[in-house]
C-alpha positions in Angstrom: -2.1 -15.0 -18.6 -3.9 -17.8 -20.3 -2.3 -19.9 -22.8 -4.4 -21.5 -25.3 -2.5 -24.0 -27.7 -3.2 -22.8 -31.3 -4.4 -19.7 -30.8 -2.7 -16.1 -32.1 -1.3 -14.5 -28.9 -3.3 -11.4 -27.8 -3.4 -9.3 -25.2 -7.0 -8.8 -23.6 -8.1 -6.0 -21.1 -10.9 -6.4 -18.3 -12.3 -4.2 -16.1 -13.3 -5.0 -12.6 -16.0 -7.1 -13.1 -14.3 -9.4 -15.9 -15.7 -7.5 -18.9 -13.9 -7.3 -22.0 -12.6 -3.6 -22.6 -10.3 -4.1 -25.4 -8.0 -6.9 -27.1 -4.3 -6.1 -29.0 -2.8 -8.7 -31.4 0.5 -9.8 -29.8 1.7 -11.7 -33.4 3.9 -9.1 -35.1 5.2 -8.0 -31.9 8.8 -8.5 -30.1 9.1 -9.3 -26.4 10.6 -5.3 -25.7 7.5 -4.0 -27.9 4.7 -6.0 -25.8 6.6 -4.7 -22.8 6.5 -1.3 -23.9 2.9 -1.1 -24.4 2.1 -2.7 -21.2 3.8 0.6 -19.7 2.3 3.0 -22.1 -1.2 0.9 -20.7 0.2 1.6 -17.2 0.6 -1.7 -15.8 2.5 -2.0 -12.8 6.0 -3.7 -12.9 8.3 -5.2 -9.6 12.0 -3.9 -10.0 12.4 -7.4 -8.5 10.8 -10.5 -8.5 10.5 -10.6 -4.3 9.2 -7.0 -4.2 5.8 -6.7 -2.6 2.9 -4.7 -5.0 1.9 -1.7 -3.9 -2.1 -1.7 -2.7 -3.6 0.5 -5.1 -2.7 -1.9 -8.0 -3.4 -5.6 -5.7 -6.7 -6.1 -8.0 -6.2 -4.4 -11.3 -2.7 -3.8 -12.3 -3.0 -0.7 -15.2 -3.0 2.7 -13.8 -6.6 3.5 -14.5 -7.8 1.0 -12.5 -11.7 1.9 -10.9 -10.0 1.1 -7.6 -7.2 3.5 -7.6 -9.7 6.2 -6.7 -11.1 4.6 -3.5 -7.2 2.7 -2.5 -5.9 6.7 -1.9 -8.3 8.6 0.5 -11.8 8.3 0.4 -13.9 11.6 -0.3 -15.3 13.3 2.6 -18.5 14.4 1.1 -19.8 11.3 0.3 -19.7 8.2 2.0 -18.6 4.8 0.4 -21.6 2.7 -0.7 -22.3 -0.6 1.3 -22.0 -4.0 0.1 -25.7 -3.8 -0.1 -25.5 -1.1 -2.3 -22.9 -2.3 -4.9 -23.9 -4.8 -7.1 -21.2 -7.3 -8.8 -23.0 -9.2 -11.6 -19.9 -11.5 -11.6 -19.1 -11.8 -8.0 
């Protein structure tokens, strides 16, 4: 979260590599409303503050996330690419 003083609140979505996938106008929203969508989105919520976050959503929190694929078991056909082999424009 990133405030910027000013600026109409919105809510934008990145995938992995910090590429913008989509952005929702927060404005006309109430606080149950933007919570509501960010569980229709899929994002990941503690029941407590203390409670730890499970692995598959560390680095992206939204249930689509690229990683969730590859945190659960890898396939046995085909082994994982190497560093060398995936490239991270950002990274």
């Amino acid at each position: 979260m990133k405030h910027l003083p000013g600026a109409d609140p919105e809510l934008v979505l990145l995938n992995h590599y910090y590429e913008e996938l989509d952005r929702i106008d927060l404005s006309d929203m109430t606080r149950s409303e933007i919570n509501e969508l960010l569980d229709q989105l899929g994002f990941y919520k503690k029941a407590q503050p203390e409670d730890q976050v499970p692995e598959e959503f560390r680095f992206a929190p939204a249930k689509d996330s690229p990683f969730r694929e590859t945190a659960r078991a890898p396939s046995s056909s085909t082994p994982p690419p190497t560093d060398a082999e995936v490239k991270h424009p950002e990274l």
